[in-house]
N, C-alpha and C positions, 0 to 999 in steps of 0.2 A: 408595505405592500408585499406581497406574496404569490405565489404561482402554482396552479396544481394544472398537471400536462398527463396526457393519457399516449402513450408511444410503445412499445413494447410489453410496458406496465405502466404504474399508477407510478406519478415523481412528484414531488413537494419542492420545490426550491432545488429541484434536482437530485433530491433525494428520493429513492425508491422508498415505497412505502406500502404496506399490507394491509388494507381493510377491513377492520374487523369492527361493526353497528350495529346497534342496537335501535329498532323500530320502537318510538315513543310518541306514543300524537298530545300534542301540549292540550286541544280542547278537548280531551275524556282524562283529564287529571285537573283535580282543582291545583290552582297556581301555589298554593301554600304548600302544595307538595314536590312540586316539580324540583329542587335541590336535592331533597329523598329520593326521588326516582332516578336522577343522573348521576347523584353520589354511589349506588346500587347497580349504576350501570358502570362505571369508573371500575369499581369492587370484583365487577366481572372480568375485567379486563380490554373492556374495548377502547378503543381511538376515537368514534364514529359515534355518533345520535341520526336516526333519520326520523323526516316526519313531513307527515302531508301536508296539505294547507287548504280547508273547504274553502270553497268560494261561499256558500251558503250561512256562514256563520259570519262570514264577512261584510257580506253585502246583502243583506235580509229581506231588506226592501231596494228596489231599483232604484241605484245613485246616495242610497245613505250607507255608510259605511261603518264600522266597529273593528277596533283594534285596540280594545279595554280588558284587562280583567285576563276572565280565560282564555278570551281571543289577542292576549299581547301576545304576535308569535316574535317582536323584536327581543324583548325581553325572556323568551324564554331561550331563542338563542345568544342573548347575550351571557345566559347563565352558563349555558351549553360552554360557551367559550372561556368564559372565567374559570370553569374546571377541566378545561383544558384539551375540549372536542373538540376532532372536526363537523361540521355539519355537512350533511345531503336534505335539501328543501325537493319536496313535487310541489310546487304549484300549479297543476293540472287543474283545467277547467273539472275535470271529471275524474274523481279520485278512486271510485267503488271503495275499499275500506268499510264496507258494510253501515254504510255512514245514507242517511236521506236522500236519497236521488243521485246518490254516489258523491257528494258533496254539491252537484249542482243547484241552484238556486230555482224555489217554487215557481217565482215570479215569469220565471220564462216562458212557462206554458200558459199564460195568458194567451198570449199570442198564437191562433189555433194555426195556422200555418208552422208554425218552429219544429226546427229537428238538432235536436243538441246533437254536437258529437260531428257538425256537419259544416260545409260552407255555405250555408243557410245564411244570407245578409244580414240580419235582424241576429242571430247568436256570437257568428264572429264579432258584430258590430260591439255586445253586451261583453266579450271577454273582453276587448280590446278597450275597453271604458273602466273594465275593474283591472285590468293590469296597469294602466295610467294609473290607479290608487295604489293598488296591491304593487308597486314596484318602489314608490315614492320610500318606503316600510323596510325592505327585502335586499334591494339590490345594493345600497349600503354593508351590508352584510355579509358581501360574497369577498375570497380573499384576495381578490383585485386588488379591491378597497380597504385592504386591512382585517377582514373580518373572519368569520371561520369556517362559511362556506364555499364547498370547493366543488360541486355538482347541483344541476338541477334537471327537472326531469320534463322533457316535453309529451305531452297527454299519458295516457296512462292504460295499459295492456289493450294498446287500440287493434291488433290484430285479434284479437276474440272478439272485437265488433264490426271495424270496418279496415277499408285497404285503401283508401284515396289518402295518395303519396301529396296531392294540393292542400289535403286540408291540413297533414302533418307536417309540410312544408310553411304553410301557413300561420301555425300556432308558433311556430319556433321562429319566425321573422316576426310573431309579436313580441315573444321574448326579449329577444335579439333589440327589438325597437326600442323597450321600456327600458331596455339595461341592464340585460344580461351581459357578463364579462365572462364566465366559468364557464367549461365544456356541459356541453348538453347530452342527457342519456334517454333513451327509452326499454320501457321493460313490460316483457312479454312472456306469453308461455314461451317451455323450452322445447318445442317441436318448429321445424319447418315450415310449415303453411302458416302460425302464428308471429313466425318471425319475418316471415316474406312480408306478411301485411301490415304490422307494426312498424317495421324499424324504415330509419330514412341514409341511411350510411352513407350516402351521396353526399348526405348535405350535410356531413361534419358530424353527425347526432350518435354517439355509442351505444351499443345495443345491449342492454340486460336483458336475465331471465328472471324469471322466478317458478318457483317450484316447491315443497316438500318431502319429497323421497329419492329412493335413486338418483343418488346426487353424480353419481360416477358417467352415468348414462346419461343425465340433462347437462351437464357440462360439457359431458363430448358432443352434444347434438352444438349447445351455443358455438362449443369451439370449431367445428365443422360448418358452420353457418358464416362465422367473421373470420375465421382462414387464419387474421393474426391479433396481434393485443392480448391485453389480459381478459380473464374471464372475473364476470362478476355474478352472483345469486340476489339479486335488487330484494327479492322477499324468499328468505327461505322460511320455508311456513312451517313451523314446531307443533301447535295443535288446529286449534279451527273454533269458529264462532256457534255458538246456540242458535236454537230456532224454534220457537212457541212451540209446546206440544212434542215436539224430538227428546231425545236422549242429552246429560250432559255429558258432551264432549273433552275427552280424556285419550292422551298421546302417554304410550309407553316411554318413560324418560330415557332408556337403552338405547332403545330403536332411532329416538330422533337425538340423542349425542352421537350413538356412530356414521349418521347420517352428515351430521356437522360436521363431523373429524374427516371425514371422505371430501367433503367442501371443501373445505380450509388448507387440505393437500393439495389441490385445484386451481383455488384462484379466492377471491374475496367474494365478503358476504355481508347482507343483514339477515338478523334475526327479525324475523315477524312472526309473531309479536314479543318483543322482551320485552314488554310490560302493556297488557290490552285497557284496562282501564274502563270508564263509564259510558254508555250510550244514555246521559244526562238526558232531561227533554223528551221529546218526541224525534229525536234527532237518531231513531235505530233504523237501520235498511231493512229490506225483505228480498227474500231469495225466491226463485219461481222453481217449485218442483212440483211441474203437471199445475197445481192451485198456486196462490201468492202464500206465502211462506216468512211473515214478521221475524225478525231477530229480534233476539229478547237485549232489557237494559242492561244487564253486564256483558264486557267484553273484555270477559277474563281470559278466551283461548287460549287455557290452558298454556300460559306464556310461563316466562322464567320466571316472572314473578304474579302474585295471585292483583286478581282484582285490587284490590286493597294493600298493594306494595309488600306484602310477605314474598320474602325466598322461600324457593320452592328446591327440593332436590335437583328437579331439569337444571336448573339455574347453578347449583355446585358442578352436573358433571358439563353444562357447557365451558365453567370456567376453569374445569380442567383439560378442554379441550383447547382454551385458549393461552393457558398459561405454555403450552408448546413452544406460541410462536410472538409472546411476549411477555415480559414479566410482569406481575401481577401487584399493580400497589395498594399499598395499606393508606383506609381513607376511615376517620373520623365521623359515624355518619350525623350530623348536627339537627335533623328534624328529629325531637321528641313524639313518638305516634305511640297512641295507644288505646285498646280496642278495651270499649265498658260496656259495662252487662247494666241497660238503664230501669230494666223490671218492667213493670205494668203500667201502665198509662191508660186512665179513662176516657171515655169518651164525654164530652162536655158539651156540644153542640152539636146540630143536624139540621140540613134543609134539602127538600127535594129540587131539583134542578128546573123543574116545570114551576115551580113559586120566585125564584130569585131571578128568570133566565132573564128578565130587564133589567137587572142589575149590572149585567154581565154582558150582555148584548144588544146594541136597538137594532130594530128589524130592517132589513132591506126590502121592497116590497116589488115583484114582477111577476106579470100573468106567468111565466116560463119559469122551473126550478133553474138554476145556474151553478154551475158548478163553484167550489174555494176559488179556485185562481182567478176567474173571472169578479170574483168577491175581494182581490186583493189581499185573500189571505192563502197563506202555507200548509198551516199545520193543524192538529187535534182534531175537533167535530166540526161538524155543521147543525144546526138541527131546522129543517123545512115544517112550516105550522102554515093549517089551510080551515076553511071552514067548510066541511061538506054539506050541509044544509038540514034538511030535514029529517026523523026517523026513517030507517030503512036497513032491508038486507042487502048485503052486497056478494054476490057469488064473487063478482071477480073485481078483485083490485091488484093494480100489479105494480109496481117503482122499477122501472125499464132505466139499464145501463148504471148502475148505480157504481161505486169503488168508496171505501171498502168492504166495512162490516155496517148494516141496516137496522134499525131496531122500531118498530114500527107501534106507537099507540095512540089507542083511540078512548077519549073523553080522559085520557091519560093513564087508561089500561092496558097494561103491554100484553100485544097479539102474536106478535111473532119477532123469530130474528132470523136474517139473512145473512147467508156468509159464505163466499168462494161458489161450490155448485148448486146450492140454492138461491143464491140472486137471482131475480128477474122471473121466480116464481110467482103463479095466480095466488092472490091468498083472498078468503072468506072473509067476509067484515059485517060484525052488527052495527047500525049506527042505531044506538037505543036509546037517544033523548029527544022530545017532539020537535025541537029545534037547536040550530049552532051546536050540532055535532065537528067536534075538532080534532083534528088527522094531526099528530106528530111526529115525523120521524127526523131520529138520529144518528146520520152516518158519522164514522168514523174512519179517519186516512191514518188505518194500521203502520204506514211507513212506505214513502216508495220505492219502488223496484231499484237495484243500483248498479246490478251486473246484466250483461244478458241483450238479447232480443228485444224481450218485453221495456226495454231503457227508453224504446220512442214512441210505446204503446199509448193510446187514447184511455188506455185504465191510470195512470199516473196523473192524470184530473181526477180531482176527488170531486167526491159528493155525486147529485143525479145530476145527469146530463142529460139524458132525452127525454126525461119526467114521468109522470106517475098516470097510471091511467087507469079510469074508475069505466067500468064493464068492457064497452070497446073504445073507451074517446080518450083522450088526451084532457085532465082536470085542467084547468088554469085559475091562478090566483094565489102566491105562495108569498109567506113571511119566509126570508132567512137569518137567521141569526147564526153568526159565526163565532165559535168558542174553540178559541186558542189557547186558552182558558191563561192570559199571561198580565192578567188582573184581579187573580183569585181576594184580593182585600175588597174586592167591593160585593163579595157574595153577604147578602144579608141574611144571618141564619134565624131571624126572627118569623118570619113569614109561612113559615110550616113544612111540612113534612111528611108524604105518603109512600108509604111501603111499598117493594115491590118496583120501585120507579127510580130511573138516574138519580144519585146523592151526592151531596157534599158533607164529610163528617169531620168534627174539629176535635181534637186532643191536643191539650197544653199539658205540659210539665216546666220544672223548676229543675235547674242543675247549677251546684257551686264549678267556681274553677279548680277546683282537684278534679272533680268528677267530669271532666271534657276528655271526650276522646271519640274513635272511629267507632259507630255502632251501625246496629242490621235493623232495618225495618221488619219484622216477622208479617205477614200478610196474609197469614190462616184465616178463612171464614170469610174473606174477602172472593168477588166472583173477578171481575175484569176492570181496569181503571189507571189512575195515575195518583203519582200522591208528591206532597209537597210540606218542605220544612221550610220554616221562617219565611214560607213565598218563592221557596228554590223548587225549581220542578227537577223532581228526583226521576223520574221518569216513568216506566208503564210495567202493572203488574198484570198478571193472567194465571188463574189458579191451574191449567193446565200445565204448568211446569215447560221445562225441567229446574227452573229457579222460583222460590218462593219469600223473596227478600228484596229489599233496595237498598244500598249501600248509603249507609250516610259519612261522608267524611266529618270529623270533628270542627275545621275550617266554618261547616254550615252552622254548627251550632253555637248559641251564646250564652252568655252567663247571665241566668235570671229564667223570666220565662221564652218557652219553647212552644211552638205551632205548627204543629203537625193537620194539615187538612188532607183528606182522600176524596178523593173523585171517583165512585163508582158506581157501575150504569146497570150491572144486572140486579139488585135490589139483594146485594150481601152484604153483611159489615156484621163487627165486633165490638162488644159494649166495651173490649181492654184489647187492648194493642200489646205487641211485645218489642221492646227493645231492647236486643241481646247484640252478645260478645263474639257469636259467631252466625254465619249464613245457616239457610234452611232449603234444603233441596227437596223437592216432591218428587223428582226421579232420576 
């Protein structure tokens, strides 16, 4: 059993001790890497691994639980510990992390009353049910018990949201109940008004900042806030995440080691991100600037090390910023990685998504459209099919309230698409068959909001919500079919194929075991979609950049044949694929 005490400064067994962590999230790294990654963090010089813990990857559906695979967070902190970290856990109902609803779970917005983030009966009631599980896992692990966690974090930069001292009092007497033994911290911007409403300091709780610049100036503001104790930077922030259609984001490695070194004179730090890793899945946030603002699938911010586990120069000069204040050990690093150039790959099969969509989905049937979450589902599409009846022109048809992206056709010819300032526009419609003219649209939940204001917005329901209205009425009569698309083996690509319209395309190849390693999905010629190897959803492309690749770790692939299928909705694809040795940016 062991002790870490927060008094003056940070002590270990009574030993004073310097923080120096590395920001690592175990579920945006496949597990066959995660040795690589903390052997690279060792290399660096740190003591410390820190790393969030979604409630949403956890708990997927309300009361079934996962802690398998990429979600074993015991095992990754047991590895953690075997080379010889300490751990810092957030288990924060709400993580932002750039992660789906900030790692909150879909399922809660069922319930049209809920306000995450709140002491709303029905959400404390849902945390306090997944920390009974999420504890049973975790709290073993804290160095109470033996283990190598010595912090953990109560909610997470809650004064950029809210200020009720109950509800943060409240999350940490859950803690506290399941079994927590470690001092508890919270961490917020490093201004005044964010630290007033965030921190709880009455009730035992230490108060972090987080920031990326100015480090001289954010730590006099934290240390001018908590009067004594040590200072700590919870995320000092090195680059920054992408976002559809933006620039790729790149930090002067200079600028942000002097920034470090300024730190580390200070008081103690993490790095966020030393190492950003994949937004696998449908599982990437969106950011609100003025419109919703997706984050793309890599989440490389421009950390110490790339996407795909390379050192990066940032990464030599923080480790000479840290070699100051510790020696620096020499580590063996034992995962074999290596990146293959796989060549061209054709395309073998196709079916359009309007021919297989009973394969994949049976329909729900209600006069009223209904939003996912009321459907029991999370994540991907939806697509609403109605039968408008007889020939005719339609000046006005309108899908009122919709979230997020709309693609709307009719007899299964695409009319139009909707997105951000153009939703909930009148559009024109032929209906030009004598009879069972058929209306499809398919939305898409781009990713929900996970910072911000917008976190308890009524747009965080996906799909249509007030419905679709043909001239001035409100239509009734809607099939749903819900595509999460997380049984792409049952797409039958025998059934046909029409241009122009949502697809699924299938490329197989063959690769011996020499020839396994890390490769790039190339995505040219490609318009907007998802795509998936061996049935792994690699996560979401969009030709407008700034990345035009999906990262495939070696891990996904096997020895023999290989199945690559794409999901894409605006009617582009490529007879040959490319699978190369390096990424491919469009800006």
């Amino acid at each position: 059993m062991g002790k870490f005490e927060i008094k003056d400064d940070f002590y270990i067994n009574e030993d004073k001790i310097k923080i120096i962590s590395g920001a690592l999230h175990y579920f945006r790294v496949v597990p066959e890497y995660w040795r690589d990654r903390l052997e690279k963090l060792k290399t660096l010089g740190c003591n410390t691994v820190e790393t969030y813990i979604p409630w949403n990857i956890h708990e997927p559906k309300k009361g079934e639980f996962d802690f398998t695979g990429s979600k074993d967070v015991v095992k990754f902190v047991k590895l953690a510990e075997e080379l010889g970290f300490l751990v810092i856990l957030r288990p924060s109902p709400y993580i932002c992390a750039e992660w789906e609803f900030g790692g909150l779970p879909a399922w809660l917005l069922k319930d049209d009353t809920m306000r995450v983030r709140s002491n709303h009966e029905g959400y404390l009631k849902a945390v306090d049910d997944y920390y009974a599980e999420l504890f049973k896992h975790i709290a073993p692990l804290q160095i109470t018990n033996g283990g190598p966690v010595i912090m953990m974090q109560v909610e997470n930069e809650y004064g950029s949201f809210g200020n009720s001292k109950t509800y943060l009092k409240t999350i940490k007497d859950l803690m506290i109940k399941h079994g927590t033994t470690v001092p508890l911290f919270t961490s917020d911007g490093a201004w005044e008004e964010a630290l007033e409403a965030g921190t709880i300091m009455n009730e035992g709780v230490f108060p972090t900042a987080n920031f990326g610049s100015r480090s001289i100036e954010q730590m006099g503001n934290l240390k001018e806030f908590i009067k004594k104790g040590p200072l700590m930077c919870m995320e000092f922030w090195i680059g920054w995440f992408d976002n559809w259609g933006g620039e790729h984001k790149r930090r002067d490695p200079e600028d942000a080691t002097k920034e470090f070194d300024d730190l580390l004179k200070l008081g103690h730090a993490n790095v966020y991100m030393y190492h950003g890793g994949t937004n696998f899945g449908f599982m990437n946030g969106c950011s609100l600037h003025g419109e919703i603002d997706p984050q793309t699938t890599s989440y490389d911010y421009d950390a110490l090390l790339t996407e795909w586990g390379d050192i990066t120069s940032k990464y030599e000069g923080f480790k000479s910023v840290i070699s100051k204040y510790r020696e620096i050990p020499e580590v063996q690093f034992s995962t074999t990685i290596k990146k293959v150039n796989l060549g061209e790959v054709k395309l073998t099969r196709k079916v359009s998504l309007f021919n297989t969509l009973d394969t994949l989905s049976k329909p729900v049937y209600s006069e009223n459209t209904l939003n996912m979450e009321k459907l029991d589902q999370n994540y991907g599409y939806i697509l609403y099919r109605s039968n408008l009846g007889k020939k005719r022109d339609l000046e006005k048809f309108k899908i009122v309230s919709a979230d997020d992206r709309v693609q709307l056709f009719v007899n299964q010819n695409h009319i139009t698409t909707q997105y951000q300032t153009t939703l909930g526009e009148n559009i024109p419609i032929s209906l030009d068959k004598e009879n069972d003219n058929i209306v499809d649209i398919l939305v898409e939940n781009v990713g929900r909001i996970n910072y911000g204001a917008k976190l308890v917005s009524t747009s965080q329901r996906k799909g249509i919500k007030d419905g679709v209205m043909v001239d001035i009425h409100y239509h009734s009569g809607w099939n749903h079919y819900s595509l999460e698309l997380n049984n792409i083996e049952n797409i039958d690509f025998s059934l046909g194929y029409k241009e122009n319209t949502p697809a699924f395309y299938e490329y197989t190849f063959n690769i011996s075991e020499d020839n396994m390693g890390d490769t790039f999905l190339n995505l040219e010629g490609f318009g907007k979609g998802s795509a998936f190897i061996n049935n792994f959803n690699l996560g979401r492309f969009w030709e407008i950049g700034p990345v035009n690749y999906l990262y495939i770790p070696a891990p996904l692939l096997k020895k023999g044949e290989n199945k690559i299928i794409i999901f894409e909705t605006e009617g582009k694809y490529a007879d040959i694929i490319k699978l190369q040795d390096t990424p491919s940016y469009s800006k």
